[in-house]
N, C-alpha and C positions, 0 to 999 in steps of 0.2 A: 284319773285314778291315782293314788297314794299306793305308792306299792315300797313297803322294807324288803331288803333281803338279809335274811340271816343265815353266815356263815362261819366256817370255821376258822380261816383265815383272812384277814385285809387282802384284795387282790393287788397289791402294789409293796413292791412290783412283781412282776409276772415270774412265778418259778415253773411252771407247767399246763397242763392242758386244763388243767381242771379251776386254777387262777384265769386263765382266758379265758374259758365256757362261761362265769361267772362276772366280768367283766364285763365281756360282748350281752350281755343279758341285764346288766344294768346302764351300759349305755346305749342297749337298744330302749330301754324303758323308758329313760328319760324324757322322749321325743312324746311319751304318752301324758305324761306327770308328775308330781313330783314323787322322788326316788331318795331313798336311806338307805343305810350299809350299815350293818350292827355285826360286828365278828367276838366270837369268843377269845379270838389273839391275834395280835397285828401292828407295828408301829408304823406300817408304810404312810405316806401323806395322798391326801383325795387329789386324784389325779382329774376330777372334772367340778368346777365351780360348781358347776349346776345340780352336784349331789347334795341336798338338803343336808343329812346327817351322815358323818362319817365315823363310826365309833368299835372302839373293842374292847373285849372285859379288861378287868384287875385282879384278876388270879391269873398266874401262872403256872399254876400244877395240872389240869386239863389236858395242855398239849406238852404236858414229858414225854421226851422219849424215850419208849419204854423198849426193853430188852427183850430175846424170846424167853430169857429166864423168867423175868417178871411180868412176861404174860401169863405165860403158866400159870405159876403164882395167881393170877387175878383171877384164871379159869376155878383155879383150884378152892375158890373163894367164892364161887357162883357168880363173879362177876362177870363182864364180857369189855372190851376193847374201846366199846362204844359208850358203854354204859360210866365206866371208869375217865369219859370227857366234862361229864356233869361236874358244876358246881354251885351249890347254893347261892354262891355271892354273883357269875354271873348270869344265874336265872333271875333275879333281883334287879340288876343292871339292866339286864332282854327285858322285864315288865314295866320300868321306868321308862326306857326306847319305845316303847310301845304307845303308854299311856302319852309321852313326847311329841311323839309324831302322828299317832294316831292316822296306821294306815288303812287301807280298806282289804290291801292284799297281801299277805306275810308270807314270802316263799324260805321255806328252809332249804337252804340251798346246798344239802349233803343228807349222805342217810347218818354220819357221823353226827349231824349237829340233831338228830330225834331224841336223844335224851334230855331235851329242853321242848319239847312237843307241849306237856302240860302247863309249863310257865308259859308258853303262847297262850294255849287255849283259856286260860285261868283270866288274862290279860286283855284278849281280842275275841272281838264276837263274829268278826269278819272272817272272809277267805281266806283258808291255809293250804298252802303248794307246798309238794317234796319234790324240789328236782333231784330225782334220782339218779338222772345219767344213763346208767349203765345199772345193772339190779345184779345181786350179789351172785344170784343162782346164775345169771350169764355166764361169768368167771369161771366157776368152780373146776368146769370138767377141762378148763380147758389150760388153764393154770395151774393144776395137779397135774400134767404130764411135765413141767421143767423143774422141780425138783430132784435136785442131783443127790440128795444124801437120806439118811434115814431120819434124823434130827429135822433135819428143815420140813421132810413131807411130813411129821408129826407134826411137828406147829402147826403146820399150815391147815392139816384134819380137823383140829381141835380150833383155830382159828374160823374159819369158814364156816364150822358146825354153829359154832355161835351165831357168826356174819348172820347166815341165813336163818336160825331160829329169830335173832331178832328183826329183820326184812322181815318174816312175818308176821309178827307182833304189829311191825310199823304198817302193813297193808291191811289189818286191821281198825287204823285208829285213822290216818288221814283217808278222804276222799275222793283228793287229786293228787296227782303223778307225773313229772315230766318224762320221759326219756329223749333217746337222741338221736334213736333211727326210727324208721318200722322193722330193721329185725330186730331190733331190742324190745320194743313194745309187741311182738309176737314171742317171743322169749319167753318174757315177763308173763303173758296170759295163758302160758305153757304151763307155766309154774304154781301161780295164782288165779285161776278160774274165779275163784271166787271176789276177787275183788271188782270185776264189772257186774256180774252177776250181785254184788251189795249194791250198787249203784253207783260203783266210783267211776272215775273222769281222766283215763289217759289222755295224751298232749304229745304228740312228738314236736322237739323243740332240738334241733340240730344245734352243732355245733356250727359257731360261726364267728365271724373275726370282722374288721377294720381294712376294708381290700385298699382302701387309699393309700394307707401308709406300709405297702409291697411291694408297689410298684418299681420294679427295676429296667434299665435304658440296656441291660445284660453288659456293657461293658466293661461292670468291675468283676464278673466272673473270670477264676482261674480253671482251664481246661483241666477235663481229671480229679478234680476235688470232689471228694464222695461226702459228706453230711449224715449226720444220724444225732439230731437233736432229741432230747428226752429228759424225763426226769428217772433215775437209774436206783431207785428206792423202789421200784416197782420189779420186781425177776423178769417177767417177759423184755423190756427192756436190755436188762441184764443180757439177757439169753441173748441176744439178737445181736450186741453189738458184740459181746464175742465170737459171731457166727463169723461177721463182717470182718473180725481180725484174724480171727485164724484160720477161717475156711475157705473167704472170698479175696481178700486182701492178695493172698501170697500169687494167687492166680491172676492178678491185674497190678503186675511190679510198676506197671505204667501209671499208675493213680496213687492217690492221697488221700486220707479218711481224716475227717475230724470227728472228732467226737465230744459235745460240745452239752451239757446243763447238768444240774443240781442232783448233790449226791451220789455221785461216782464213786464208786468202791475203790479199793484200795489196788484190787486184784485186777481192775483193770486199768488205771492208772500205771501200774507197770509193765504195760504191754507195749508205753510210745515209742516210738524209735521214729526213724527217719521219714518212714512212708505213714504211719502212723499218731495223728496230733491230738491228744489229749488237752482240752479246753477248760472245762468243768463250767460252772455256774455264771452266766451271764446275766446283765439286768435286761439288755436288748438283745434279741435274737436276729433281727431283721437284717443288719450289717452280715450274719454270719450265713443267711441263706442266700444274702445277694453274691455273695464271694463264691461261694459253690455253683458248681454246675451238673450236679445229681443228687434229688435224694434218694436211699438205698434203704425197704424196710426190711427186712427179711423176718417179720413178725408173724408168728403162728399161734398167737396163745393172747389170751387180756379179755377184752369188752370193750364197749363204747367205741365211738368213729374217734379216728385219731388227728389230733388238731394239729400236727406236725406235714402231716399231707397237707390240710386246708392253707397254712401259710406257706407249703412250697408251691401248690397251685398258681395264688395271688401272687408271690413272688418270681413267676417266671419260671421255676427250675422241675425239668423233667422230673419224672420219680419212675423208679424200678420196684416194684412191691410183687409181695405174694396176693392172693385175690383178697385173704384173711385180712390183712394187711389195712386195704382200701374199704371193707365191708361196712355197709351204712350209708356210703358216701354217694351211690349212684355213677360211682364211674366205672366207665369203659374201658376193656384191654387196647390198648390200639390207638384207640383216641385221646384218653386221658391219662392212662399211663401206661407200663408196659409193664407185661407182669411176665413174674417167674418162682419158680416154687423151686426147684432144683438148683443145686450149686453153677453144673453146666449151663443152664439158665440165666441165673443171674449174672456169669460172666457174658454170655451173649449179647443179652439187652445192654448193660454196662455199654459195652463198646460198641452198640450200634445208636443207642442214644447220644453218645460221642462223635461220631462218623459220621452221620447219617443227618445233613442239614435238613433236610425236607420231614423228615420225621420230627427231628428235635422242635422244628417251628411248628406243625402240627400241632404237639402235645404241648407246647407253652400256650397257643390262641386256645387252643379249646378247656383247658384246665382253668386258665383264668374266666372264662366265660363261665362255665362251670361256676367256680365260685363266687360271679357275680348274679349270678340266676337265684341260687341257692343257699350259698353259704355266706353271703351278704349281711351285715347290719341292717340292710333293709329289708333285707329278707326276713331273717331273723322279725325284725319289730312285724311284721306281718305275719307272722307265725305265733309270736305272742300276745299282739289282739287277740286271734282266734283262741287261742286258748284263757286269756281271761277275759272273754265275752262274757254276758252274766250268764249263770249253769241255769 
């Protein structure tokens, strides 16, 4: 099977979850056939010989970052967020790739990149996939409660009203669907009845990683080191790890937070101090989870299963999470991590996942099993058969 994937960014290197999910998903393909990468923006270099085609447009106005002023603006215009990625020249480029490599399966690998749907279809008579992820109406309710001001909950109304009007445009025009759990794909049929009922083809297709390259011997771990990797362009993120500085931190003088990827605001950047280590943007994460000895999500708001748990699993290091937090993932309080919803909480677990040898080796064997079962590249490629079997 010839299978493209087109996205919106080169996944290399790795800025966040959504670069790995997409990643792990073409180098689980590979092991099926031959495999292309066609990105609307990206100068990273192909990280695996065996990728056939590695290519991205030549425009660069697509991915501007745009302002909330000049969102508006674009709303105010009938445009939408998504709509405003399109560009003639690299829809042109995506029909040339096509007509190039002539694959059998084209997965668009974002709901961002659907405004190039009809240069697919125009182009390819074969199977079109939308790995969705995570579906916009997921988000909505639960991401409207961290807005702190009156500006930002505005955008965000006007933002999302769009999101989801065109999500359903788009569940109108593709067939197939990936998501990344089953609560996501019962979500999504919450919302869209109608798209099995036309005869379309959900797929749950987990998130999943490279467990080889995790593996830790635990003794370059620093005791007390708390972790909170992310990409912080996202608010629930945001939210979380000011929760972790201001609310959990001051009650655990005995520990150390890093706070570590892409896009860190400014406002929290000024919070580092002594107990407190602001990192930002790294190309490799895996040195920074081996060093830690807890991850800490305190996350309550987003979508999708979060691929920062999956690499502290493989990497050996406990995790403290809300249940929210881990959702998707199939784990167990107790066994796979140890949750907590309250402040009082989180300090508890904190110091007993510290203290507590027979527990902390517990939750490292069965976490890592866990993601060798499941959240596997092998896994994965066995997941992806199934769902591009012939319909």
């Amino acid at each position: 099977m010839r299978t493209l994937f087109f996205c919106l960014r080169l996944p290399n290197p790795i800025l966040g979850g959504i670069d790995l999910r997409l990643r792990s998903q073409i180098f689980a393909q590979l092991k099926k056939g031959p495999t292309a990468v066609m990105a609307v923006a990206g100068l990273g270099a192909c990280p695996n010989k065996k990728i056939e085609l590695w290519r991205s447009g030549s425009d660069p106005e697509p991915t501007n970052v745009r302002t909330s002023a000049e969102l508006l603006e674009l709303f105010a215009r009938g445009k939408s967020h998504f709509t405003a990625r399109f560009s003639t020249q690299i829809a042109a480029e995506l029909a040339d790739v096509i007509r190039e490599f002539n694959p059998d399966v084209v997965v668009i690998s974002s709901l961002e990149c659907m405004p190039y749907f009809e240069a697919v279809r125009a182009s390819h008579s074969g199977r079109i996939v939308l790995d969705l992820d995570v579906s916009q109406s997921s988000m909505t309710a639960s991401v409207s409660t961290t807005h702190t001001t009156t500006a930002q909950a505005h955008v965000f109304r006007v933002l999302m009203k769009k999101a989801l009007e065109f999500e359903f445009e788009t569940t109108k025009k593709v067939k197939e669907i990936w998501l990344s759990s089953d609560i996501e794909r019962i979500k999504f049929n919450n919302v869209y009845p109608h798209f099995l009922l036309d005869g379309g083809k959900i797929s749950v297709i987990p998130n999943a990683i490279e467990t080889n390259l995790y593996k830790s011997n635990q003794e370059s771990r620093e005791p007390r080191r708390i972790i909170f990797p992310a990409r912080f362009d996202y608010l629930p993120n945001c939210q979380a790890a000011f929760y972790l500085i201001n609310e959990l931190m001051p009650r655990l003088p005995e520990f150390c937070l890093q706070i570590v990827g892409s896009n860190i605001p400014e406002e929290i950047r000024q919070t580092e101090n002594s107990q407190v280590v602001i990192t930002g943007q790294v190309t490799d994460m895996i040195p920074h989870l081996h060093r830690a000895s807890l991850l800490v999500m305190p996350l309550r708001s987003g979508g999708g299963t979060r691929l920062k748990a999956i690499e502290a699993l493989a990497a050996g290091l406990p995790i403290v999470s809300t249940k929210f937090g881990v959702e998707g993932l199939g784990l167990v309080p107790s066994e796979h991590y140890l949750e907590a919803e309250s402040s009082d909480q989180f300090v508890t677990q904190c110091q007993l996942a510290e203290s507590d040898e027979e527990i902390r080796r517990t939750l490292i064997r069965n976490g890592r099993d866990a993601v060798e079962k499941t959240l596997s590249l092998s896994a994965l490629a066995r997941d992806l058969e199934i769902a591009l079997s012939p319909v």
